[in-house]
N, CA, C and O of each residue as an XYZ file, in Angstrom:
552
protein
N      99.029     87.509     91.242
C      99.899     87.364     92.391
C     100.388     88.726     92.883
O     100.422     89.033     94.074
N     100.585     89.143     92.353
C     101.218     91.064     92.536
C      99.970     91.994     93.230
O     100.387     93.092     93.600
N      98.694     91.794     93.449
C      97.856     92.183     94.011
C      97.707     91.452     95.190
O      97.434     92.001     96.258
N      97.876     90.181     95.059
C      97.815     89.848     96.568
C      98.957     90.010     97.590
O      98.813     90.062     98.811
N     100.396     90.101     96.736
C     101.491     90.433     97.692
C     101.136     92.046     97.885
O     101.477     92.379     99.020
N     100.730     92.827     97.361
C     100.551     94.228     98.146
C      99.302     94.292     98.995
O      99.160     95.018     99.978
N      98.682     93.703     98.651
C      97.383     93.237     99.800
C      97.694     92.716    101.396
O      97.222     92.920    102.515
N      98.868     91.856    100.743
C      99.202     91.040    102.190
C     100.436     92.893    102.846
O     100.168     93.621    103.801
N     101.284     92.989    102.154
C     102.091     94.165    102.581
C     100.999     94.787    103.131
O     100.890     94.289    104.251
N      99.898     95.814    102.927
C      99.311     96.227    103.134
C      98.748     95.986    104.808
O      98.600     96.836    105.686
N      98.516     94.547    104.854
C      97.754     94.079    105.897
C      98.517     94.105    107.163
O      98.102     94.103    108.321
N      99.918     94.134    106.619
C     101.293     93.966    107.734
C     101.228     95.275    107.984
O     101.415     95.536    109.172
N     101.026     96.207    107.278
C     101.343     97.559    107.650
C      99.963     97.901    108.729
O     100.054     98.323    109.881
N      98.995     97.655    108.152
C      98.159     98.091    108.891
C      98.026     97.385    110.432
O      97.859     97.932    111.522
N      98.151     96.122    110.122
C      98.086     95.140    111.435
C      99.463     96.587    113.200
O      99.432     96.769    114.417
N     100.213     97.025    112.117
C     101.375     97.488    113.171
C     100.618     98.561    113.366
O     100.291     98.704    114.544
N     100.085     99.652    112.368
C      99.459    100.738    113.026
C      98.388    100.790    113.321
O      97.924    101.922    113.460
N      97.483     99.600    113.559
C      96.350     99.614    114.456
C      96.568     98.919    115.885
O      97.391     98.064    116.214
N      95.472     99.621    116.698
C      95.800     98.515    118.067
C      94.765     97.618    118.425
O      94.803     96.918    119.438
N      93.725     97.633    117.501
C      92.795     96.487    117.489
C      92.683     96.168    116.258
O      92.968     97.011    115.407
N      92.206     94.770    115.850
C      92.804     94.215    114.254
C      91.619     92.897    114.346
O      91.755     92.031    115.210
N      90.353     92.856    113.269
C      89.826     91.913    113.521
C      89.635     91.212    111.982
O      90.497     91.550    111.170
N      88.861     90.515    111.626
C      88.817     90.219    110.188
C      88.263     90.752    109.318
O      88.317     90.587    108.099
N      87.489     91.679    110.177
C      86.158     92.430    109.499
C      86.997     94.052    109.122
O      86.911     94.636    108.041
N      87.874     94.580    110.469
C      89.015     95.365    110.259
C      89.251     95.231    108.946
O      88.751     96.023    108.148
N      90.062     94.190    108.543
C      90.667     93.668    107.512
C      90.493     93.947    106.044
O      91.094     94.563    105.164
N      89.130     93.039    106.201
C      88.781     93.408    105.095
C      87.853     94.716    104.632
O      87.579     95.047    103.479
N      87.533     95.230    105.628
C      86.880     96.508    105.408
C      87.816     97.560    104.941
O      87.409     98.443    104.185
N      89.279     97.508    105.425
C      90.229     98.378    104.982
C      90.699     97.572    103.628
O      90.691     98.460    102.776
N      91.018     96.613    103.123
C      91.288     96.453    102.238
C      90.327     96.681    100.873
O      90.824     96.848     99.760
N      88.954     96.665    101.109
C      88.187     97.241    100.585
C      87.826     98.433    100.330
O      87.235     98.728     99.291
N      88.139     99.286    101.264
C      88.219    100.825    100.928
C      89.699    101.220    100.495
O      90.105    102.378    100.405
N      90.499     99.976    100.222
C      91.629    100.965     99.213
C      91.614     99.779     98.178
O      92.724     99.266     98.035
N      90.492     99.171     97.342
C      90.337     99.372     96.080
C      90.255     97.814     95.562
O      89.984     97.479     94.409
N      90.544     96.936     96.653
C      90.499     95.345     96.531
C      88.982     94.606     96.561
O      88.046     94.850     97.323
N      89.046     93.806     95.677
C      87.660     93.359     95.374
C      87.485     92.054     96.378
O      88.312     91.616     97.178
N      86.193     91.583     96.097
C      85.523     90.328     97.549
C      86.620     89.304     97.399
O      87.296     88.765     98.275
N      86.645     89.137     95.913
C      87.569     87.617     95.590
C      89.088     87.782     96.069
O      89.650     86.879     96.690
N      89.752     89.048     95.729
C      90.959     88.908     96.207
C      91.353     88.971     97.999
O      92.304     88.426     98.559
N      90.110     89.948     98.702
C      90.249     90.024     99.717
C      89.636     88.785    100.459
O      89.834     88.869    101.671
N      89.076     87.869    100.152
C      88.959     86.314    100.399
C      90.182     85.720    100.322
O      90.677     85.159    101.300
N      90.905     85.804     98.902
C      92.102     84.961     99.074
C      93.278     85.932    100.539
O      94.109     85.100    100.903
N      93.375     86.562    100.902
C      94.724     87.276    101.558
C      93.833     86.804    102.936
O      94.449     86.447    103.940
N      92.294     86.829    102.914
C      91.836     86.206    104.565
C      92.266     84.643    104.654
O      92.704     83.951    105.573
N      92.049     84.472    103.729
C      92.403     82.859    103.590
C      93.595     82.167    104.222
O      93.605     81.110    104.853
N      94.869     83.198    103.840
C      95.796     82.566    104.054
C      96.149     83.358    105.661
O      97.164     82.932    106.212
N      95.615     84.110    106.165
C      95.851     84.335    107.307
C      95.219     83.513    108.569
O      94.139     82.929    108.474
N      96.088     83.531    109.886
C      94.849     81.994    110.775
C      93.973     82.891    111.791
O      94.117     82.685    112.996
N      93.030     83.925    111.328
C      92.384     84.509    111.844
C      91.201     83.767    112.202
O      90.471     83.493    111.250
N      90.880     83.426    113.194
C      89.857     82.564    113.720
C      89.145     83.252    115.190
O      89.721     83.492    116.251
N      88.242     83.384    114.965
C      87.250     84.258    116.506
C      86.958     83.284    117.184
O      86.864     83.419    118.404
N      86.689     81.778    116.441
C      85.962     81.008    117.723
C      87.450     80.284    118.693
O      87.380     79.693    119.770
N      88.511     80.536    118.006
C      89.730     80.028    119.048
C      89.600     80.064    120.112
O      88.702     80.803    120.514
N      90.394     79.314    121.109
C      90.626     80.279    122.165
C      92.137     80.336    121.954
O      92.918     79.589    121.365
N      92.340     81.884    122.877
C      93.622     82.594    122.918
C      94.817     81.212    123.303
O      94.454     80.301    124.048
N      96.025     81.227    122.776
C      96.472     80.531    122.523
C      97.672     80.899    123.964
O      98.050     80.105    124.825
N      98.041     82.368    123.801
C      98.710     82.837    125.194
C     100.155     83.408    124.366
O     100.619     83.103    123.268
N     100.557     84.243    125.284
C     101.662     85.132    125.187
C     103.249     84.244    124.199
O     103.486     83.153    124.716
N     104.062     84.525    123.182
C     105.254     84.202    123.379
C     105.808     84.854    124.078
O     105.561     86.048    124.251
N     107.105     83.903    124.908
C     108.221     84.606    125.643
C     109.185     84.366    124.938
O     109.295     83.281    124.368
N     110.252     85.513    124.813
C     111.123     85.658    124.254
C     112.824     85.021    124.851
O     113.433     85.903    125.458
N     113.358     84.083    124.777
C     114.818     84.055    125.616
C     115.547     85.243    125.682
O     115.203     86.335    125.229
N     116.378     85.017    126.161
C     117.711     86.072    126.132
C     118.132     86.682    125.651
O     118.291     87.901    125.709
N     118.467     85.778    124.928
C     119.095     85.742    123.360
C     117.964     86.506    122.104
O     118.316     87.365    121.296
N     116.984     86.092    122.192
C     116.106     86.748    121.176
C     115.696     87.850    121.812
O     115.235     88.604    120.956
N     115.619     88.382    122.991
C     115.195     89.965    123.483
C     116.867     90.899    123.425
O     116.978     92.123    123.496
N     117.816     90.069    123.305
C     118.598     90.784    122.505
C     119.190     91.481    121.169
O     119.966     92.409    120.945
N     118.325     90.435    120.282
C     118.291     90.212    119.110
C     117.445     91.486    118.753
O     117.888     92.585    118.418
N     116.329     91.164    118.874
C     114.673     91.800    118.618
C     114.773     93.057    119.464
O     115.318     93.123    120.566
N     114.223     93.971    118.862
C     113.761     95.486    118.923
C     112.547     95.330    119.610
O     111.607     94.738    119.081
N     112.461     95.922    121.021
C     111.052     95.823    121.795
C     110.146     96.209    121.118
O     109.141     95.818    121.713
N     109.653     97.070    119.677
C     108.918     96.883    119.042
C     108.396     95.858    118.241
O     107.299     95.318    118.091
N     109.768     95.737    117.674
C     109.485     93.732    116.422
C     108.876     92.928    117.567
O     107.918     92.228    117.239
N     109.288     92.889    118.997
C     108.756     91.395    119.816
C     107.523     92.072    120.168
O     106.674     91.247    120.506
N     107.095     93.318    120.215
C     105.682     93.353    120.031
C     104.838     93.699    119.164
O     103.675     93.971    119.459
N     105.299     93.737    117.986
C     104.444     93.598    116.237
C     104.513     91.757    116.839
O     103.407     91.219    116.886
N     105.557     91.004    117.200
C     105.174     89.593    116.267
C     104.332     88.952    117.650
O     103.978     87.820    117.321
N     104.000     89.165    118.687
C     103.096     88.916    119.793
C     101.995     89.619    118.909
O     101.317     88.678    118.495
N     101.496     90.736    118.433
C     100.180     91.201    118.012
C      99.829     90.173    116.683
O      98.781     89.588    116.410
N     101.034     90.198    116.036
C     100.470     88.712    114.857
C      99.827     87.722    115.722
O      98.755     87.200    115.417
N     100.430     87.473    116.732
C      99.708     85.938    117.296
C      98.661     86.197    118.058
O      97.809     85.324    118.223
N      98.541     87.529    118.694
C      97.185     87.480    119.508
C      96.007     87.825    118.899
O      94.909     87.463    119.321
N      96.233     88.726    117.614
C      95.043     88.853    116.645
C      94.807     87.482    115.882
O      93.687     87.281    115.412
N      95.708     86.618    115.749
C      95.240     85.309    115.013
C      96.061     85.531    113.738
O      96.793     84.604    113.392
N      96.044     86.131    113.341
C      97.043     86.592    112.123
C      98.029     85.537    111.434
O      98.208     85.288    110.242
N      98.674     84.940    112.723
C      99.247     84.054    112.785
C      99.495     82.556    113.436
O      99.902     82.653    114.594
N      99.438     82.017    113.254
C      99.638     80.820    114.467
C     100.906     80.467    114.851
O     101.880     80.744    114.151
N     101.013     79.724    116.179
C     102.345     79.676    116.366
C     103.385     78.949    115.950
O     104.484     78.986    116.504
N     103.041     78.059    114.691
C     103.997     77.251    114.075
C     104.731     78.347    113.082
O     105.950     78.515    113.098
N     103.780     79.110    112.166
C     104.319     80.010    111.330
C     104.971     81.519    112.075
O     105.671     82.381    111.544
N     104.524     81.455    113.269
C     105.583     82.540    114.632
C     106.862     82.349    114.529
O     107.784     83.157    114.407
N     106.844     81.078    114.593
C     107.954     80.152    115.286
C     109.008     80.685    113.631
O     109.931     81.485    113.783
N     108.817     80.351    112.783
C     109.429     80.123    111.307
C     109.915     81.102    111.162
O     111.115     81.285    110.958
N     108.673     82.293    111.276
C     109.332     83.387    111.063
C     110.271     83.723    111.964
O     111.323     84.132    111.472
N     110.194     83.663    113.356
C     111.592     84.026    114.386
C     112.712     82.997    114.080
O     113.646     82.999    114.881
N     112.738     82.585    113.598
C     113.976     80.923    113.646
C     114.155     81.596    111.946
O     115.300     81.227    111.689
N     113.700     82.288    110.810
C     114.140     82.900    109.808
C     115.588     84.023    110.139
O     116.774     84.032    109.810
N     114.591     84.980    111.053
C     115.235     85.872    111.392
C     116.455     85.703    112.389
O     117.356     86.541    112.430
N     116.437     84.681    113.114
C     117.340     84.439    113.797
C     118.535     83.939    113.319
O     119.495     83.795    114.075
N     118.591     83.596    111.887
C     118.911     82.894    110.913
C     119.906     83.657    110.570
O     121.011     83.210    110.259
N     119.495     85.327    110.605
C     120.712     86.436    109.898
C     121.387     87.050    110.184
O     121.116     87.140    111.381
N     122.335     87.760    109.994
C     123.381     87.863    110.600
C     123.494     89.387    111.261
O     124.546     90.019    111.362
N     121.985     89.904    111.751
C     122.166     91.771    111.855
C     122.225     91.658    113.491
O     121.886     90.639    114.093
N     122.605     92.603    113.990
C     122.739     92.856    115.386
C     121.782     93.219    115.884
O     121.671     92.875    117.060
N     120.694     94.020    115.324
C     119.420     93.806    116.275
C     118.370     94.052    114.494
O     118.713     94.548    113.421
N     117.050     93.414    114.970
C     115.848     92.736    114.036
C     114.999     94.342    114.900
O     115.048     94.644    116.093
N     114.278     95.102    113.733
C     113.481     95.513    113.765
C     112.193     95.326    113.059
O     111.958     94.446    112.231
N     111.446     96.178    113.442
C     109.719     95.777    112.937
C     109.766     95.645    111.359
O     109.248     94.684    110.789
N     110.361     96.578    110.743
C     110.197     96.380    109.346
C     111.238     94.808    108.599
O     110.991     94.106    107.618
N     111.911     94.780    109.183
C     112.371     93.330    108.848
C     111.948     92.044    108.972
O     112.221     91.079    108.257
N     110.874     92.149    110.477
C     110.098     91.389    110.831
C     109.081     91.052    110.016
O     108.516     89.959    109.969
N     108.791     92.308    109.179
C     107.077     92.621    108.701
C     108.034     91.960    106.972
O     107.324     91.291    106.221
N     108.923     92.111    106.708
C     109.432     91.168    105.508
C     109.408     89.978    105.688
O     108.946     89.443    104.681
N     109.694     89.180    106.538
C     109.632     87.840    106.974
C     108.239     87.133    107.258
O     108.079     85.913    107.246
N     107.238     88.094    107.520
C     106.095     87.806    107.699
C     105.567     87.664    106.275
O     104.883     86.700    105.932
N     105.911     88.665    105.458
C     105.281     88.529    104.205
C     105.939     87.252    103.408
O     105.214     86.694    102.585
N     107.112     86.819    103.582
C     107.678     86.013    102.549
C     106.936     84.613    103.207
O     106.473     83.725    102.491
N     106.909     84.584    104.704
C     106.277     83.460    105.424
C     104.308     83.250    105.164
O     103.471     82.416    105.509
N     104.305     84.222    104.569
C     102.573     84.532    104.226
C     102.447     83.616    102.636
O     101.712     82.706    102.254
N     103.307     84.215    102.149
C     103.548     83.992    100.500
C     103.751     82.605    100.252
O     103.203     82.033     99.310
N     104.664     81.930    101.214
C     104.704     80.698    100.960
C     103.465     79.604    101.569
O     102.984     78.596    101.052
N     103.212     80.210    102.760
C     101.591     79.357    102.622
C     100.505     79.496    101.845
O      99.513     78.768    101.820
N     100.837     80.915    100.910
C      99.846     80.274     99.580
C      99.756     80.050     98.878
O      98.716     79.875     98.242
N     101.211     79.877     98.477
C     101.999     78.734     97.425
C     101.389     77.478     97.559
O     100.769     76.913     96.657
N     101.580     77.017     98.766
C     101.123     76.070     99.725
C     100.117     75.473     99.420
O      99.970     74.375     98.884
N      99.226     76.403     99.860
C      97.641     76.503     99.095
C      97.239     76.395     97.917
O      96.187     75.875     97.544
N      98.091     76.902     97.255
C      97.609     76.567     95.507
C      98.000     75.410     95.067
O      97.356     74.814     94.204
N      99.436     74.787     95.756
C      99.318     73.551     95.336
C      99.014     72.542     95.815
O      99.603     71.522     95.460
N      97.897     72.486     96.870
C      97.412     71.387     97.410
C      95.901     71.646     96.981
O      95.066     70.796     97.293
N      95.573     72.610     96.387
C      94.477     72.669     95.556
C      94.613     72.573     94.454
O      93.586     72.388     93.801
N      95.929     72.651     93.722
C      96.025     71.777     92.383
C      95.846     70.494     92.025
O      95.537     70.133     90.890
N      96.079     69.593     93.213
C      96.232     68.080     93.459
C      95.040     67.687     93.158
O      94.934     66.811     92.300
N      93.555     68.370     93.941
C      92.516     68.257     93.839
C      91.614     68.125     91.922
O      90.812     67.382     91.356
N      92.308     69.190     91.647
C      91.482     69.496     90.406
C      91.772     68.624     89.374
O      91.454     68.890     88.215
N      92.564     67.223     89.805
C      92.482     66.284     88.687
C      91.392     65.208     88.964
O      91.299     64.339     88.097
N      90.390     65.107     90.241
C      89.679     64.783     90.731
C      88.616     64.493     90.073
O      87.974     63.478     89.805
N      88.524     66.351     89.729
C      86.878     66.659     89.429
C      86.358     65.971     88.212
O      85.188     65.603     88.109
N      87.209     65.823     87.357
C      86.528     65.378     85.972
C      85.206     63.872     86.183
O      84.610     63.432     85.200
């Protein structure tokens, strides 16, 4: 688990300092700093990176949340959703997290925490709805 949470950190970091971000991106950088096929399968896994989508379209931000949010954080968490990264139910979670706390304005790196804890729990998620399975197989 400790390799895939710096894998996923990793991916947040990079996702902000690149300006194009694809899956192949992804895992090609996670592979040249030292992550093997299997782990960099699981961290694609839990991301909703999908090419054959179609674009899903812009969030707009209210009032209230472009007051909140640092014109950078509202455009790190628009690049989560337009690279696929994310979908907009787990968008949504993470802004309704953050909206949740009590700071006067949300920047990118707080954002990029919320993303990871919101990453982490869908593959919690994942492991235990693939646990359910494995009493199956016998």
């Amino acid at each position: 688990m400790e390799k895939f949470v710096i894998a996923l950190n990793l991916v947040i970091d990079y996702i902000d300092s690149s300006d194009k971000v694809s899956e192949k991106d992804l895992a090609d950088y996670l592979q040249s700093t030292g992550f093997e096929d299997n782990e960099i399968r699981q961290v694609l896994a839990v991301l909703d990176m999908n090419s054959f989508a179609p674009f899903a379209g812009y969030r707009y931000f209210s009032r209230k949340e472009r007051n909140i949010f640092t014109d950078e954080s509202m455009n790190y968490l628009q690049k989560l959703h337009i690279t696929g990264v994310m979908d907009m139910v787990s968008l949504e979670t993470v802004i309704e997290s953050l909206l949740d706390t009590d700071n006067y304005r949300i920047g990118v790196e707080q954002v990029k925490n919320h993303v990871l804890f919101c990453l982490m729990e869908k593959k919690s998620l994942f492991a235990e709805s693939a646990g359910d399975y494995e009493e199956y197989d016998h």
